[in-house]
C-alpha positions in Angstrom: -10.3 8.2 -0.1 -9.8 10.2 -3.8 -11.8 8.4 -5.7 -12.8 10.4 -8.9 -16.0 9.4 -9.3 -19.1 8.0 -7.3 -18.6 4.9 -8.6 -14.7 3.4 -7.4 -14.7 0.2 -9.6 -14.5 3.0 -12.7 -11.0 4.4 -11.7 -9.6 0.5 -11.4 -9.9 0.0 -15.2 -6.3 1.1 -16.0 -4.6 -0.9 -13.7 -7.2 -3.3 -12.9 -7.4 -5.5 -9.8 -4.2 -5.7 -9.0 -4.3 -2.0 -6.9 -7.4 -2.9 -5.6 -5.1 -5.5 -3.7 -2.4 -3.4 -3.0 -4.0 -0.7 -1.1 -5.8 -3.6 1.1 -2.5 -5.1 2.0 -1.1 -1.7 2.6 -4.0 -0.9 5.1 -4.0 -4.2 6.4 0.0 -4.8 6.3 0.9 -1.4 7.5 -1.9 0.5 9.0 0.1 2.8 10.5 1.8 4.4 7.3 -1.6 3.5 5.6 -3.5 6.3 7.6 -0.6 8.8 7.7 -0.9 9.0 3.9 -4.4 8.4 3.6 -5.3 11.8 6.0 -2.0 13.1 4.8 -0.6 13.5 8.2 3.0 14.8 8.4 5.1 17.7 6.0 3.9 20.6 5.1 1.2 19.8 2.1 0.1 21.5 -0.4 -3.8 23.0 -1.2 -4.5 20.5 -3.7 -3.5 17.4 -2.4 -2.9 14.1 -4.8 -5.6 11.9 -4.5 -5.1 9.0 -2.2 -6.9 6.2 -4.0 -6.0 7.0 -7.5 -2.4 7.9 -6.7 -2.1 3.8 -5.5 -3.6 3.5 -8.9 -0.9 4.7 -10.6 1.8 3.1 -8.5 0.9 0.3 -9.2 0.8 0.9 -12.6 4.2 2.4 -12.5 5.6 -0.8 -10.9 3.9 -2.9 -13.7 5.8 -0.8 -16.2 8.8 -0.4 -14.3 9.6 -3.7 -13.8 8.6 -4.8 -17.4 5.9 -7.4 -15.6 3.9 -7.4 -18.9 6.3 -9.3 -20.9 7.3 -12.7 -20.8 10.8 -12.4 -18.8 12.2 -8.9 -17.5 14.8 -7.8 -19.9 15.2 -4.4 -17.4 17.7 -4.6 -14.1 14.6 -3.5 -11.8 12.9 -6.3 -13.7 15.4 -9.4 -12.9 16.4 -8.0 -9.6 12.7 -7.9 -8.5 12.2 -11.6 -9.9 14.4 -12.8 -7.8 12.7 -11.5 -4.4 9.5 -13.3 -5.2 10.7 -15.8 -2.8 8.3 -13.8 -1.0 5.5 -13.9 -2.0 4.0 -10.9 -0.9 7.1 -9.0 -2.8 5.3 -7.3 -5.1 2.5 -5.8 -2.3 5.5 -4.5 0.1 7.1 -3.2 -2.9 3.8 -1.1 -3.5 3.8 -0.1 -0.1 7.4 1.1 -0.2 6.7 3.1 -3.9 3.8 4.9 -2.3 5.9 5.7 0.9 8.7 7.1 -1.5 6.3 9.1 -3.3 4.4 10.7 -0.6 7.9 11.3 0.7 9.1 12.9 -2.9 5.8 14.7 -3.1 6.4 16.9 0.4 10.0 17.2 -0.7 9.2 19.0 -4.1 6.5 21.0 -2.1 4.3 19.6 -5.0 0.5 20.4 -6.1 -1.4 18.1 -8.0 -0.7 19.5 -11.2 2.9 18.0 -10.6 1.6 14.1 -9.5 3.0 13.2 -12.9 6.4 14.6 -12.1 6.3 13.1 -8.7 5.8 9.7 -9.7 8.4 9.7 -12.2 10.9 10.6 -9.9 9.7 8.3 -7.5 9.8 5.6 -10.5 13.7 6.5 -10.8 14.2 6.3 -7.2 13.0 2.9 -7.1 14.7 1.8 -9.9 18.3 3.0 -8.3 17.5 0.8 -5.4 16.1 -2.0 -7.2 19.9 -1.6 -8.8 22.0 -2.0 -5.7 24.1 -4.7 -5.6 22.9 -5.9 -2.2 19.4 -6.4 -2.4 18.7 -9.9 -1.9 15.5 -9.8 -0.6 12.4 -6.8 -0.1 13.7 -5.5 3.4 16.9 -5.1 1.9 15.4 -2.0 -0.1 16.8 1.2 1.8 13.4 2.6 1.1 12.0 -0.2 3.1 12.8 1.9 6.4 10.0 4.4 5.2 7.2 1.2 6.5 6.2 1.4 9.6 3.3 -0.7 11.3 
């Protein structure tokens, strides 16, 4: 699955458990998409392929920082637009699911090795942000991104 290490509970301390979580929902939630990422089926892919397991990793840490969870109230317009889909409570899980769809997506589009995950993710991060911005997003499926999910 990537991990980089025997040991997979050593790679959760940035993020914590939190991704742990995500990437269950994801596989249970959306198998489908799940194992197309996972066995990086589809697009042409590089040699040195991100790592599947560590990239959630970071995704979720991206949406963590990118939505300013950490603080006390958003102060960010990703931020306060995602509070108000947490009528759903799995919001921020499908949200996950949707960044690493967009960035698997952004990755084959930039024909990208590891050495440019960083790069990936960022643009990925302002991806998301844009479509956190849209005036119309009421609830998660509302997210054009939300089309990449499939079960």
């Amino acid at each position: 699955m990537g991990w980089q290490g025997a040991n997979p509970s050593t790679d959760f301390r940035g993020c914590g458990f939190i991704s742990l979580e995500n990437l269950l929902f994801f596989s249970r939630t959306y198998p489908a998409s799940f194992h197309r990422l996972l066995f990086k089926q589809g697009g042409q892919r590089a040699t040195w392929e991100y790592p599947f397991a560590v990239a959630g990793i970071n995704v979720s840490f991206m949406l963590i920082q990118m939505l300013d969870l950490r603080s006390e109230k958003p102060r960010c317009l990703p931020g306060v637009t995602f509070v108000k889909l947490l009528g759903d409570e799995s919001a921020f899980d499908v949200l996950f699911c949707i960044a690493f769809e967009m960035m698997d997506a952004q990755w084959l589009a930039m024909r990208a090795s590891y050495m440019e995950f960083n790069e990936v993710l960022q643009v990925t991060r302002t991806q998301l942000e844009r479509e956190l911005s849209l005036e119309d997003v009421h609830r998660i499926k509302d997210l054009p991104a939300y089309n990449l999910l499939y079960q």
